[in-house]
C-alpha positions in Angstrom: 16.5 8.2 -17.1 13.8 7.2 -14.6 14.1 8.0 -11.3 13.6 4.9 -8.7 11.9 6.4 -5.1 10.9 5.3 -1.5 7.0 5.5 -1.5 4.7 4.1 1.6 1.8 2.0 1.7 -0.9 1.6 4.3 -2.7 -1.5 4.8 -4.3 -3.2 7.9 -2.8 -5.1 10.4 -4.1 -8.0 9.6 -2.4 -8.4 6.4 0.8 -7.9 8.2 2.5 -11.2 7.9 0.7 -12.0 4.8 2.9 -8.7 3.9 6.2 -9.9 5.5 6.5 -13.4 3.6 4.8 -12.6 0.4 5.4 -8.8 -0.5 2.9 -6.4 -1.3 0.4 -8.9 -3.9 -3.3 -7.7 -4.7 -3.9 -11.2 -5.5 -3.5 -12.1 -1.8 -6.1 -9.5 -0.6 -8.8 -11.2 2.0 -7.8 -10.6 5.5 -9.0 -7.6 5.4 -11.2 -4.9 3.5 -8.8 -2.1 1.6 -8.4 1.0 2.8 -11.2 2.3 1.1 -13.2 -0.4 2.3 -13.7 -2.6 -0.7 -13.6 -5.9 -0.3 -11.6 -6.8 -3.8 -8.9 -5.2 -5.5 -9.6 -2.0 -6.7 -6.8 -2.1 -9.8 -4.5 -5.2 -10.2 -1.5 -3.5 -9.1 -0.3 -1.7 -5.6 -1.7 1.4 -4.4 1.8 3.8 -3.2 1.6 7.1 -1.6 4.2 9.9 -2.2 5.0 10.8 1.4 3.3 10.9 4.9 1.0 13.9 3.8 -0.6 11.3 1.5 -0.1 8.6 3.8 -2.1 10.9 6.3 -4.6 11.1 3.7 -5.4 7.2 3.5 -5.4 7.3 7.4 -8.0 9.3 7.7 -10.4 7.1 5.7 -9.3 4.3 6.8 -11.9 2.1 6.6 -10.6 -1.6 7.9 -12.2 -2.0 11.2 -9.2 -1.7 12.8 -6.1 0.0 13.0 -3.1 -0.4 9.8 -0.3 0.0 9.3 2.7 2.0 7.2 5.3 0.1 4.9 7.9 2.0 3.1 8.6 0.4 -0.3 12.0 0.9 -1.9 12.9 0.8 -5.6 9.5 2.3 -7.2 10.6 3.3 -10.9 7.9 6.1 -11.0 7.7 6.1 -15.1 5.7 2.6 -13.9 3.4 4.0 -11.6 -0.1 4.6 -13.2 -3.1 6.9 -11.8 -6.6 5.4 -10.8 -8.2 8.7 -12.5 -9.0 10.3 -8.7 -4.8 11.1 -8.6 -3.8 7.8 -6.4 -1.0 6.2 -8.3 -0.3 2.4 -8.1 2.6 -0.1 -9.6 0.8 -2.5 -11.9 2.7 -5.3 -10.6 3.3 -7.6 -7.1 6.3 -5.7 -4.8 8.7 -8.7 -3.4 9.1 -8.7 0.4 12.6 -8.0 0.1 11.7 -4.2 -1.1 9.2 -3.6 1.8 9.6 -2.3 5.1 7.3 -2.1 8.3 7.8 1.6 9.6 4.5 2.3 11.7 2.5 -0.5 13.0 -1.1 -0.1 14.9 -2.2 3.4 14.0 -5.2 3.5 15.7 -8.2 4.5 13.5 
């Protein structure tokens, strides 16, 4: 039986009401740069952290411009999630609004 699990995603403010109506969508990335700082998708799927110590992680390189902020996302079947080969794990597949929550808004850089 999989196990379905609150994970967290960081992202910049400025994709914050792209967030709110639409979900979490890779297709939909432009406002701003990733938290890496590319400009494009890096895999065709969501990027999820297990937790605030990996959270913390993607806050420290953020890499935006600006500050981001933290979304808890409800309902991750982790058997889905897939690794990027450097240990991040993503959900190849758009999250609905409806399964996504603000929790931290305007961490600074």
């Amino acid at each position: 039986m999989s196990d379905t699990s609150n994970f967290l995603h960081v992202s910049s403010v400025l994709n914050r009401q792209s967030i709110a109506q639409h979900g979490l969508d890779w297709t939909r990335m432009g406002a701003a740069p990733g938290i890496a700082g590319s400009s494009r998708p890096e895999v065709e799927g969501i990027f999820v952290c297990r937790g605030e110590e990996e959270a913390g992680f993607f806050l420290q390189i953020n890499n935006t411009d600006g500050p981001v902020d933290i979304w808890s996302v409800d309902g991750i079947d982790e058997e889905l999630l897939l690794d990027n080969g450097n240990g991040f794990v993503y959900l190849p597949a758009r999250i609905p609004a409806a399964r996504v929550r603000l929790v931290r808004s305007d961490v600074p850089l």
